[in-house]
ROMI-841985 format. One record per atom (N, C-alpha, C, O, CB): x, y, z. Coordinates in steps of 0.001 Angstrom, whole numbers, padded with zeros to 6 digits, always signed. Glycine has a CB too. Example, Ala and Ser with C-alpha at 12.3 -4.5 7.8 and 13.67 -1.06 7.14 Angstrom:
<rs>
+013190-005690+007800/+012300-004500+007800/+013200-003300+007800/+014236-003319+008465/+011308-004473+009046/+012850-002250+007080/+013670-001060+007140/+012900+000030+007870/+013409+001138+008039/+014084-000598+005725/
</rs>
This chain:
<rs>
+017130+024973-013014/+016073+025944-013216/+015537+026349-011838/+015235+025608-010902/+014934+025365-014129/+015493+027472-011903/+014745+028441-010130/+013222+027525-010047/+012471+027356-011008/+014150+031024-010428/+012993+026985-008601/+011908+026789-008322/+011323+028089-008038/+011836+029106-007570/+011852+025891-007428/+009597+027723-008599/+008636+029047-008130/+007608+028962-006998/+006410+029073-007262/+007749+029493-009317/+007952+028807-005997/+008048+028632-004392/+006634+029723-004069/+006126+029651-002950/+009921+029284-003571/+006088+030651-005038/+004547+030740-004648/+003846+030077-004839/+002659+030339-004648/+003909+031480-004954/+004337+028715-005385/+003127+027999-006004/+002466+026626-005066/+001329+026157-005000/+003684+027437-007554/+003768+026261-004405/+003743+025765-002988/+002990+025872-002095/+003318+026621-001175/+004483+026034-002447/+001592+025106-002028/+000533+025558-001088/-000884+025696-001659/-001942+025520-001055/+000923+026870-000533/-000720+026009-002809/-001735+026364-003622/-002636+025235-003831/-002336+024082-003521/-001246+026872-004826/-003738+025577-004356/-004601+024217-004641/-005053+024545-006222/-004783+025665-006657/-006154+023988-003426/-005697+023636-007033/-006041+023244-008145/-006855+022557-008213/-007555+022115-007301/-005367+022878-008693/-006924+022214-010069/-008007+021534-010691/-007480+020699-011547/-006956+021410-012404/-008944+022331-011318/-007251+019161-011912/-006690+018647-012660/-007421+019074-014063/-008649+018986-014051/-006582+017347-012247/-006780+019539-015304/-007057+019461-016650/-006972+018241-017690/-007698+017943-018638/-006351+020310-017054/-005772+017622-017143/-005339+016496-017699/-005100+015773-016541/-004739+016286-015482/-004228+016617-018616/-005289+014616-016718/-005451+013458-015917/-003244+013117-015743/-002377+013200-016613/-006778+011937-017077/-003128+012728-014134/-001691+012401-014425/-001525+011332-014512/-002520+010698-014863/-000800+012749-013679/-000485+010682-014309/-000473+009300-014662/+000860+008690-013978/+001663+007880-014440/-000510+009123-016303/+000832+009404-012613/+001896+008887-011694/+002901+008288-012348/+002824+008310-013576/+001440+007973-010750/+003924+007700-011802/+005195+007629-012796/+005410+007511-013961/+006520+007555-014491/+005821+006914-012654/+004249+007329-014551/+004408+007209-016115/+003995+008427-016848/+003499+008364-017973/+003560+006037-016693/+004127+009149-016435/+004137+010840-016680/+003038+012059-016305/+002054+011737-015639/+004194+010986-018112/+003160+013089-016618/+003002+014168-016108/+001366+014667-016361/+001162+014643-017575/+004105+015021-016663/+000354+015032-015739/-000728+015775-016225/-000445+017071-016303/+000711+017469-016449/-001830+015625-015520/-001663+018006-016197/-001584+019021-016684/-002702+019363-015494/-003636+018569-015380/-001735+019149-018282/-002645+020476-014633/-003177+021446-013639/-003356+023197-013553/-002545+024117-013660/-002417+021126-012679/-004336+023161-013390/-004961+025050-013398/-004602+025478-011783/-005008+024668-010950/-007288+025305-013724/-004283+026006-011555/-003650+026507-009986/-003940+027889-009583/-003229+028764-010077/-001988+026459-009908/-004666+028154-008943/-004931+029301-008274/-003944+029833-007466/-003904+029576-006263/-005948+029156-007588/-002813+030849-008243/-001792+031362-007675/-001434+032749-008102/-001869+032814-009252/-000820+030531-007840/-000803+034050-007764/-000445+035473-007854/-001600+036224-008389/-001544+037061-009290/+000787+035704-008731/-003207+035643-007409/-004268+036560-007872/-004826+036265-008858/-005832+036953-009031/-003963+037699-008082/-004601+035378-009784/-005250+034535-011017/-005205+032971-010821/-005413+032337-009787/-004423+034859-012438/-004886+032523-012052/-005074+031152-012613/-004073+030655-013685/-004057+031387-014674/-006416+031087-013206/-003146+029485-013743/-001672+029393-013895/-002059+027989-014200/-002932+027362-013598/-000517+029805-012590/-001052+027379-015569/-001449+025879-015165/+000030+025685-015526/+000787+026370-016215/-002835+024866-016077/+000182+024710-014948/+001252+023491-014888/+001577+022272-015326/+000589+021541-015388/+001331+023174-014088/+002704+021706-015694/+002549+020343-015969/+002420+019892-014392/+002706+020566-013403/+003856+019651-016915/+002019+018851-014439/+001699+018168-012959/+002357+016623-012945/+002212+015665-013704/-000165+018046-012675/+002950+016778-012033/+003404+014749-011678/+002497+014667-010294/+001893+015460-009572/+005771+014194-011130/+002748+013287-010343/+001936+012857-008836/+002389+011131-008639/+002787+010395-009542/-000236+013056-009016/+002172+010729-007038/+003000+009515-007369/+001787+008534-008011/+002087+007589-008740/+003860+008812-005879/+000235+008884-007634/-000393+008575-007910/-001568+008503-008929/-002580+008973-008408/-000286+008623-007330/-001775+008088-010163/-002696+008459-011215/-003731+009526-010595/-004334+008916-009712/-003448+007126-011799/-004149+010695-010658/-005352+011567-010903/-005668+011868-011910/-004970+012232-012857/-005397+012561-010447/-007637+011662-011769/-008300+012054-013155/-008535+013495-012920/-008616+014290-011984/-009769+011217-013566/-008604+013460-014178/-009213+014754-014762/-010666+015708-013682/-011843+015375-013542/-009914+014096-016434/-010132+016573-013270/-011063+017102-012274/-010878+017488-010965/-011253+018446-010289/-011870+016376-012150/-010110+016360-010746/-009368+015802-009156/-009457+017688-008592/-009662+018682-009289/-006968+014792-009344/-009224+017584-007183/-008678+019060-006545/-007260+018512-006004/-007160+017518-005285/-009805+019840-005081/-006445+019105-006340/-005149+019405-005981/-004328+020083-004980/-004669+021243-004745/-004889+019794-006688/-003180+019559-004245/-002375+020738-003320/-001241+020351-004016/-000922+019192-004282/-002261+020681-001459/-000504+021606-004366/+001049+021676-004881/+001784+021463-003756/+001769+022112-002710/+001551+023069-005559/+002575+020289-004114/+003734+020445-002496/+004822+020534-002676/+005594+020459-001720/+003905+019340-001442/+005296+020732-004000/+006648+021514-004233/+007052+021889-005907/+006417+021576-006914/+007911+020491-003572/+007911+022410-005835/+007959+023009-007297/+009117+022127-007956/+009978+021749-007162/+008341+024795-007341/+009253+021773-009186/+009966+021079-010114/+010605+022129-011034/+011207+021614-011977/+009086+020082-010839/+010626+023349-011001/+011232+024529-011640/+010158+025441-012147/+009272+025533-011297/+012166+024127-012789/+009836+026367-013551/+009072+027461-013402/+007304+027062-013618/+006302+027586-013131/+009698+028547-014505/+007477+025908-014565/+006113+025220-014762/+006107+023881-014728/+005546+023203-015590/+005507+025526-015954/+006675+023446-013819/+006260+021956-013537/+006060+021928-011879/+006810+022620-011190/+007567+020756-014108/+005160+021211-011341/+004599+020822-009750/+004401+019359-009980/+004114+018652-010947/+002980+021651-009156/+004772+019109-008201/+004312+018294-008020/+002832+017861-006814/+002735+018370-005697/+005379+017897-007983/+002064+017085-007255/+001035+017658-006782/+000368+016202-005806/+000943+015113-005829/+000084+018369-008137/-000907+016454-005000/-001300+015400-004045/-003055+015809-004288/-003472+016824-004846/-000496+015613-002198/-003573+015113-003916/-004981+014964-004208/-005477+015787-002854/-004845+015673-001803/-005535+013238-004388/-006634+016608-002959/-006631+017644-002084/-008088+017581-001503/-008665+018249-002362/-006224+019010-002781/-008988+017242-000673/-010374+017454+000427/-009828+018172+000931/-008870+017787+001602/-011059+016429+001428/-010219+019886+000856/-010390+020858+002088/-011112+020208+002834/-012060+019576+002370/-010987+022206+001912/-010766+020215+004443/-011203+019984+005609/-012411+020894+006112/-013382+020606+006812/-010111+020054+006393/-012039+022035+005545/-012976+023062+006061/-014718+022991+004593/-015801+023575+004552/-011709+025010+006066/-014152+022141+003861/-015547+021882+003458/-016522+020840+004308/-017728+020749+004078/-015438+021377+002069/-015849+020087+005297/-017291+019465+006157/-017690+020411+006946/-018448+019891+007765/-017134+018137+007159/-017594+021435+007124/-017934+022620+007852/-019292+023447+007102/-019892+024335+007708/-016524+023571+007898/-019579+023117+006040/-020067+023556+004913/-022100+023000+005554/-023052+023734+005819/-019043+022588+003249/-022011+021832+005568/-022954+020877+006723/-023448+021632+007631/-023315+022828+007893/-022208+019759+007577/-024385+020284+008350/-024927+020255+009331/-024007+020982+010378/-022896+020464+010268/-025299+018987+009536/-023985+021935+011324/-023379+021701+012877/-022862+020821+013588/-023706+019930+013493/-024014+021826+013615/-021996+020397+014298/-021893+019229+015057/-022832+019201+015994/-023364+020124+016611/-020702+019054+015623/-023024+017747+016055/-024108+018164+017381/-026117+018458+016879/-027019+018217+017680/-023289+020113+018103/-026295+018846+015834/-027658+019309+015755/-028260+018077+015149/-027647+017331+014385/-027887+020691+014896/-029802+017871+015635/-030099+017026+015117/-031304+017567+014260/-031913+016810+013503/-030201+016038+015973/
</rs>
């Protein structure tokens, strides 16, 4: 099955909790200007909620996915430096 290689990069919202090797959750993905969900694997259990980065595709609706802190949300804060 064709991987879907826009989806690669993208970030999410867990819907269903995964359950690392013991099977697949379910993820909402902000991808082609909307909102897309997926089955989701991961090597690691995520709950329900988690934020997500897709890091590769498993064919048209399945990802595999990693637990996701934007960096640019501590930016969100204080300044560096201000007291």
């Amino acid at each position: 099955m064709p991987q879907d290689e826009a989806v690669v990069g993208c970030t999410g919202k867990v819907l269903i909790g995964t359950r690392g090797s013991a099977g697949p959750g379910e993820v909402l993905v902000r991808v082609r200007g909307g909102s897309e969900t997926f089955l989701a694997w991961s090597e690691e259990p995520l709950p329900t909620g988690s934020t997500v980065l897709v890091i590769e595709s498993r064919g048209r609706r399945e990802v595999v996915v990693i637990e996701w802190v934007d960096p640019l949300d501590a930016l969100g804060g204080d300044p560096a430096g201000a007291d």
